[in-house]
Every structure is written in C-alpha cells, then in structure tokens.
VOLUM-744028 format. One record per residue (C-alpha): y, z, x. Coordinates in pm, whole numbers, plus 50000, padded with zeros to 5 digits. Layout:
YZX;...
//
This chain:
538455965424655;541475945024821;544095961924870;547075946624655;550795943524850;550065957125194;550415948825552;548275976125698;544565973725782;542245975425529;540826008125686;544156027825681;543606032125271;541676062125143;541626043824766;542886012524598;542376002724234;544285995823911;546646027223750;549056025823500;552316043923495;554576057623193;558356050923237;559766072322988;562126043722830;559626014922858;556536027222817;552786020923039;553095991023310;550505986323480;550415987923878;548045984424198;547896017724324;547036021424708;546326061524898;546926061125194;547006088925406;550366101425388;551656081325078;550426066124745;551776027724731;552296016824393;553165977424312;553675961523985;550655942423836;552905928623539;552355889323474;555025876223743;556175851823362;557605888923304;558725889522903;560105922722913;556975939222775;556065969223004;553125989722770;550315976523038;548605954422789;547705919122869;550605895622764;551165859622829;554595847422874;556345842222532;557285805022524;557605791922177;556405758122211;552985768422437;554175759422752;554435781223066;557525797223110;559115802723409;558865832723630;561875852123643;563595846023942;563265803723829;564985818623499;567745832423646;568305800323837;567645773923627;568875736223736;570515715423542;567705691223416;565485719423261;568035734323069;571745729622895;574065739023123;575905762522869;578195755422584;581975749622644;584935776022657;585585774922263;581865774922218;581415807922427;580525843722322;581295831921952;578425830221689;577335795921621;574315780521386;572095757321493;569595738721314;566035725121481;563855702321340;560765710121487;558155685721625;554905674221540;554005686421925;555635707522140;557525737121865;560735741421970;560695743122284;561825772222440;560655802922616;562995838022509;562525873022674;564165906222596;563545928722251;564605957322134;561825981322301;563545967622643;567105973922538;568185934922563;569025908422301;566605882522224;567635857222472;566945822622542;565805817622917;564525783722932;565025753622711;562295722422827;563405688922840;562625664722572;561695687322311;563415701921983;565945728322076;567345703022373;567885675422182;570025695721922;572595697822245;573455731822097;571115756122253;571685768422615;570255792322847;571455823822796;571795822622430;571205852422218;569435847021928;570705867621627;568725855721339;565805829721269;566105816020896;568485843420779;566195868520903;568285892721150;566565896821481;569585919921614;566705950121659;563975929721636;560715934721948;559935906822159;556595903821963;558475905221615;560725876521730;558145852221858;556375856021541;559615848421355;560445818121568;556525808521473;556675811821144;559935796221075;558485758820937;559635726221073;563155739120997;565075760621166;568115773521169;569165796921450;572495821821437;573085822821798;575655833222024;576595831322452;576105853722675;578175847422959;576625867123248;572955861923179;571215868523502;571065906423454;569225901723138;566705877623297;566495891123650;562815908523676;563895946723710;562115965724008;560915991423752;558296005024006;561156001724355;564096015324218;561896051924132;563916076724204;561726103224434;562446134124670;566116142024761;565526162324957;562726152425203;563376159225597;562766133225831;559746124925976;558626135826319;556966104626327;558916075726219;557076046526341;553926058626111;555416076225854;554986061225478;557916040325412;559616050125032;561486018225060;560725983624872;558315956125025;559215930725296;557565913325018;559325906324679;556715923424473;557985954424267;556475984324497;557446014324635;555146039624880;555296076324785;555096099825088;553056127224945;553756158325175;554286187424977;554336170024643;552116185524350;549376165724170;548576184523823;547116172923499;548476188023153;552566193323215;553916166223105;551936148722825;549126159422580;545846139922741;542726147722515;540816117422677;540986132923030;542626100323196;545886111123328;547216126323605;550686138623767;552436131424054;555666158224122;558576149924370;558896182324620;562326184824478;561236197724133;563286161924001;560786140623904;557176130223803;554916101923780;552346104923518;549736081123548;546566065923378;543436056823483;540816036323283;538466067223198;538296103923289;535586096723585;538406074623745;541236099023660;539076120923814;538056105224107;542376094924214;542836130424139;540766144424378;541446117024674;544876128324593;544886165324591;542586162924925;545746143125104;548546166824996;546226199625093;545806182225391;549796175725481;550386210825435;549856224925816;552276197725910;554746212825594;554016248925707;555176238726122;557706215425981;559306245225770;558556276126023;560416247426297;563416245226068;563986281925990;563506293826339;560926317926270;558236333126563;554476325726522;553576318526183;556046340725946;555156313025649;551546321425610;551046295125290;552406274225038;551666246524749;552666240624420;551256261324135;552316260423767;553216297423643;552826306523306;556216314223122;557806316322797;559796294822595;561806294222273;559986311522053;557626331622268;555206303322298;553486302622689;553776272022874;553246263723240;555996257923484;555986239223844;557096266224089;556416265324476;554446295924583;555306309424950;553476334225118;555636350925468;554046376525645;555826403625441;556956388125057;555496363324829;558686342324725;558586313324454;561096282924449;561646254524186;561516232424487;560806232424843;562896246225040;563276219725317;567076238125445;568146271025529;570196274525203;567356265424969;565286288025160;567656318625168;567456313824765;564516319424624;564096321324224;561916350524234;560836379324566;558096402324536;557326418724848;553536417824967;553426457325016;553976460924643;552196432924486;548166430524448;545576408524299;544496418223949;542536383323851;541276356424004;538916333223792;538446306223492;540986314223198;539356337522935;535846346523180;535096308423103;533156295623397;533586255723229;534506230723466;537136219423252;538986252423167;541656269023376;541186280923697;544036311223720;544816342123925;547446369223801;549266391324036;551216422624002;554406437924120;555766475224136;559296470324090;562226491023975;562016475123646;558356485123657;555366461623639;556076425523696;552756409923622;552156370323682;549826341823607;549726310023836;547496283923750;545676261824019;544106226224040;540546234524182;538256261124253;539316254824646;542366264124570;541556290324369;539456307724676;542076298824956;545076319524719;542066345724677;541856352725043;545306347225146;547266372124893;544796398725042;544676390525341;549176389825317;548806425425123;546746440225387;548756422825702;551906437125550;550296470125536;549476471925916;552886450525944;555486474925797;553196506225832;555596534425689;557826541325371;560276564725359;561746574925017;563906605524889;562556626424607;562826657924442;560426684624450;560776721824324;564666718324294;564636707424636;565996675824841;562716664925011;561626635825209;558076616825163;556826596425402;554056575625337;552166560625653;549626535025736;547766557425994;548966595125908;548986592725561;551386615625409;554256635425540;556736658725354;560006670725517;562946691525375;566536674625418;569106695025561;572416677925668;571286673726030;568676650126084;566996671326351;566806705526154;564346688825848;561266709225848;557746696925760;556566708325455;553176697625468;551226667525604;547846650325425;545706619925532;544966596225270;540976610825264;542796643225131;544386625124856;542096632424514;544246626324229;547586600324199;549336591223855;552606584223730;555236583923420;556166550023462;559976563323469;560646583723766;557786609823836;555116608524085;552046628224083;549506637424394;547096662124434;545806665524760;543866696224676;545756720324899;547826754024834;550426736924648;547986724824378;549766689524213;553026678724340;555046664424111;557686646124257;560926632424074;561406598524240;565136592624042;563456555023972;560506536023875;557236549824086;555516516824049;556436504024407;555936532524534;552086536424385;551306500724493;552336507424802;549916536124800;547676513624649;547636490224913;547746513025242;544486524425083;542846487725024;543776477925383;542596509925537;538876506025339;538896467025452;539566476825845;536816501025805;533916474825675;533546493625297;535416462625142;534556426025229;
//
C-alpha cells in the first residue's frame, strides 16, 4: 500500500494502512497509520471539506444548496465576492431574523459547519454568490445560526441542523446572530498534531534518524509517535468484544491512543508489527537507562510494560499499567519510566530478588486458548508477610522471556549477595544465624565483643530435613542433629527469611544440573 504523508522511502515502513483513533471528546476519526521502525506516523484521513464531524464515517461536506464547500483553510479566508463581508457595527453580535425565499435551484445557498457534538455553534462559513441567502444581504460569514423556522438549533448536531435547514420549505426564516472572531471556529483543528505524548522522553542518541513527534513539513494533520519503551495492550481502556482495537501507552504513564482496525485479523496483524518494534527498542532503553544512572555492566537486567492486577472501589480486580524492572538484585515497578535519576530513585513498589520467586506462569485459569490471558504471579517474603502478585503479558514470548529472567534474577542474586545475617532468639539466648550460599548454615552466640561469639553449630543445606514457620515471628529447622528442631524466635515475619532459604536452595539444585 502507499504510504500516506511521508517523505521517507517506501522501504523504511514496516506497515501502512487505514486505523481509526478515539479522541475522547470527539469521538473515531479516521487516520493513515504508517510503522516505521522507531515510530508509528499517524495523519488525518478526514475529508479535507472538514464539517466538524470526527466519528470516522464517510461524510460529505454539509453545504445546503449541493454545492462543494470550501476546504477549511478557503473558509477561514474567504474574499469578498464569495461571501458578505459581515454585517455593520449595530448589526454585530446582536440577534437578528432573516427571512430566505428559497429557489427553484440552488437551496439556500450556503455551506455551515460546527454542532453540538464538536462544541461550536452552527455557523455559517460560506455564502455562494447569486443564490438565496446572498441576495437577502443579511447573512454573512460567520453567522451563527440559532434557530431554523422557530425550531432552536442552540444544541442541535451538525447532522440535525442540515436536516432542519432541508426541511424548512421555500420559506425560511433564520434567528441568527455575529460572531466576530470566526476563524477559530472554522480553522481545521490538528486533532491528530497537537496529541499530547511522552514528557518525559530523553533525547535521542541519534538525532538525524530519530522519529520526529513534531507536525509535517506538510500541512496535513500528522504526528509520528516514537515508540521506545511505550506499551501496546488490548483491554485497558475500552470494552472490545469484536477483537478490533488496540492501545498505544505514552512511557510517561499520561496518555493512550486506542485505536481501531477494520476486523480482528487486522487489529491483529498492527498489533503484532507493533509489539515486535517496541520489544525490539528495548536493548537501546536498557543501555540508554544503565548510561544515565551510571551503573557497571548490566545492573538493569530487563524491563517492559506489564498490566498488574489490582483492586478498586469495591474489591473488584482490574489491571493496571506498571513498568516492571528487573536489577541484578530487586524487581522494582514504576507508573512510568524512569528516564532521570529522581524517577528512578522512586519506585512505587521494591521487592528484592533474594526474597521473591515464581509461583505461576501460564494462561489465566489453566486455559491454554489463544485468546485468554497469558499471566505469571510472583511472591514476596516481606515483613508484612506474603506479598503475592499477578502481571499480565501481551504474548506467549513475553510470557517465556519474564519466565526465564525472574529465575534466572532469583538465582544471580543468590550467588550475588551469597550470605544473610539475622539476630534471633534461641533457648533464652541472643544468637546469631547465618545463612550462606556455599556453607549453608552457621549459628553463633553474641557476646558484647564481636570476636568472643562462639559457634554453636554449623549445617550444610543437604543436612537440612525439615523447615516451617508461624507466619509471625518463629522459625523452625531440623537438621537432624543433637539439638533435635530449633525453633528460633525471629522478633518479625520469617517469610523473607524462608524465601531466602527457599531460593539459596533453587539456585544451588540449578548450578548442579537437577533443575533445568
């Protein structure tokens, strides 16, 4: 297909075809949508005779006498000989009534835009020469009209006042009234240009072929997208029980182009061209990021969007956009991405790797469907206790690269951070556990000198038989020796402290081959 509104060569787009996109106060306009590799160009496909309708349907201009009506831009600047030049200083702003006599050819003769679903006043924005409303002398460009016949077209659609000014009869009498700055009212609106998209985007490292998120050298409504680290999702925003739309977030959490494609193969088919450019600008997000923060090697292991599974008013679940980050020790989600050092510093939620493990990774409810969820759960040992959460991905891909990479993190942290210390009391005493990646577990006394603390007894993990907790503050092992089963007040939750166990153990049976 050709691509529609671009300079570049015809093999620099992934996809071109027709979309349409919802603007919340307007409605679906339709729009030539172009992928290219780093952006998604989107340029109005409205009739250029624009009559303020924006709900994507074909629509001929609106003139009332069957002629074409000027484009917009002609409206706004209309000369002198095909149109009244506006009514005189006592004339202005005040309501008048004007009658037409209609002729046998031609109607009235003028073309209006505006209507309530656009927010404007019916307004006249051409009158043609030689036919009825000119010759009354009364009519200008940039009338409004208020009423057709005594029929009140204050809140009246465009549609509903074209089929007034119809069906009026050879008669009719207009209640009109001046507006005296027009040109805002008839100037086409860049609906698609003036988007509002990421806030928060760095700069490019490569300027000269970066995509451009400003308007068109041309004057077509358009705008280019960059897509880097922006999330694609279906379901968030709107209900969609035919399977056509798709969504397009801003990596600053603000905002979201929903769009529509003709049938669910299509929506299908843009969703997956893309998903596949976004996963692939993540290596450049992940060095762009690690760059900014200063960090050695590769401390950010992964990101992407994911939607997480919350609850609202009333206890009803609903999925939430939240930015996933995996570092080489935590797993830390953000409402945005964190392109600075202060966004970054602030994460929304922290659950370190050590304590965290996978508990589900699959199709919502076992369903192996195509359509149905694809979802993995994690959990947390925290103070609080158990901090369990569901993420929700776009495609099985993704599903399998989150798979691997939380434990693969879990295990890396293991070998990473190695030992945990924590204080505990056992038999009345002050004693010191140790839990290590290699030596497995180490009990010492504490006496008020560091160097005096005795060793109380030391167990590999292949001695361990038996672990269990309260879920408030004791810990119970049983390593099978002398002391039979420790139980060990920890003063807090144990549930970081058994998921650390937990995963020391996982790690140690993957390095050894028993786990794949």
């Amino acid at each position: 297909p050709a691509l529609i509104g671009s300079r570049l060569p015809r093999a620099m787009a992934v996809r071109a075809g027709p979309l349409e996109l919802f603007l919340r106060d307007r409605g679906w306009l339709r729009a030539a949508a172009e992928l290219r590799p780093e952006g998604l160009r989107l340029s109005n496909e409205e009739p250029e005779a624009w009559d303020g309708l924006s709900n994507g349907s074909p629509r001929s201009a609106s003139p009332v006498h069957m002629s074409p009506a000027l484009g917009l831009a002609a409206a706004a600047l209309l000369p002198p000989e095909a149109g009244s030049p506006g009514p005189g200083p006592g004339e202005a702003e005040r309501l008048r009534t004007v009658r037409v006599l209609k002729q046998e050819a031609g109607g009235l003769g003028i073309s209006i835009k505006g209507g309530r679903e656009n927010r404007m006043p019916i307004l006249i924005s051409k009158i043609f020469r030689g036919l009825a409303a000119e010759r009354t002398g009364a009519l200008f460009v940039g009338d409004a009209i208020l009423a057709v016949n005594g029929a009140d077209l204050r809140h009246a659609t465009h549609d509903q006042a074209v089929q007034a000014l119809k069906k009026a009869g050879r008669e009719v009498t207009l209640e009109v009234t001046y507006i005296q700055e027009v040109t805002p009212y008839l100037k086409k609106p860049s609906l698609i240009a003036d988007l509002a998209w990421d806030s928060l985007l760095p700069p490019s490292p490569h300027p000269a072929t970066a995509a451009s998120s400003s308007p068109s050298h041309s004057a077509k409504d358009s705008k280019t997208f960059p897509l880097k680290m922006c999330y694609i999702t279906r379901n968030l925003s709107m209900p969609d029980p035919d399977s056509r739309l798709f969504e397009l977030h801003s990596p600053d959490g603000k905002h979201v182009l929903i769009l529509r494609s003709k049938d669910s193969a299509a929506a299908h088919t843009w969703f997956t061209a893309i998903h596949t450019s976004i996963t692939a600008l993540i290596p450049q997000a992940l060095s762009e990021l690690n760059g900014m923060l200063g960090l050695s090697g590769r401390a950010i292991q992964h990101l992407s969007w994911l939607a997480e599974q919350v609850k609202g008013e009333g206890g009803r679940q609903h999925w939430k956009p939240v930015v996933v980050v995996l570092t080489d020790k935590d797993m830390l989600l953000y409402d945005s991405v964190p392109w600075n050092r202060d966004l970054w510093s602030s994460p929304s939620q922290s659950h370190p790797l050590l304590a965290t493990r996978l508990v589900h990774s699959g199709s919502a409810r076992g369903s192996p469907a195509m359509s149905s969820e694809l979802m993995f759960a994690t959990r947390t040992g925290s103070r609080q206790g158990i901090e369990m959460h569901v993420f929700r991905v776009e495609t099985h891909r993704d599903l399998s690269t989150w798979t691997r990479m939380l434990v693969q993190g879990c295990h890396a942290a293991s070998e990473l951070i190695r030992e945990v210390t924590l204080g505990c009391t056992w038999n009345g005493l002050d004693v010191k556990l140790i839990i290590h990646y290699e030596s497995g577990f180490v009990m010492s006394q504490n006496n008020s000198t560091i160097d005096s603390s005795s060793t109380l007894f030391q167990y590999p993990f292949e001695r361990l038989k038996m672990s269990a907790d309260d879920g408030i503050r004791m810990l119970y092992l049983d390593f099978g020796g002398p002391e039979g089963e420790l139980h060990l007040d920890l003063h807090s939750c144990p549930k970081p402290v058994v998921f650390v166990i937990h995963s020391f153990l996982s790690a140690k049976v993957t390095r050894m081959g028993l786990l794949v």
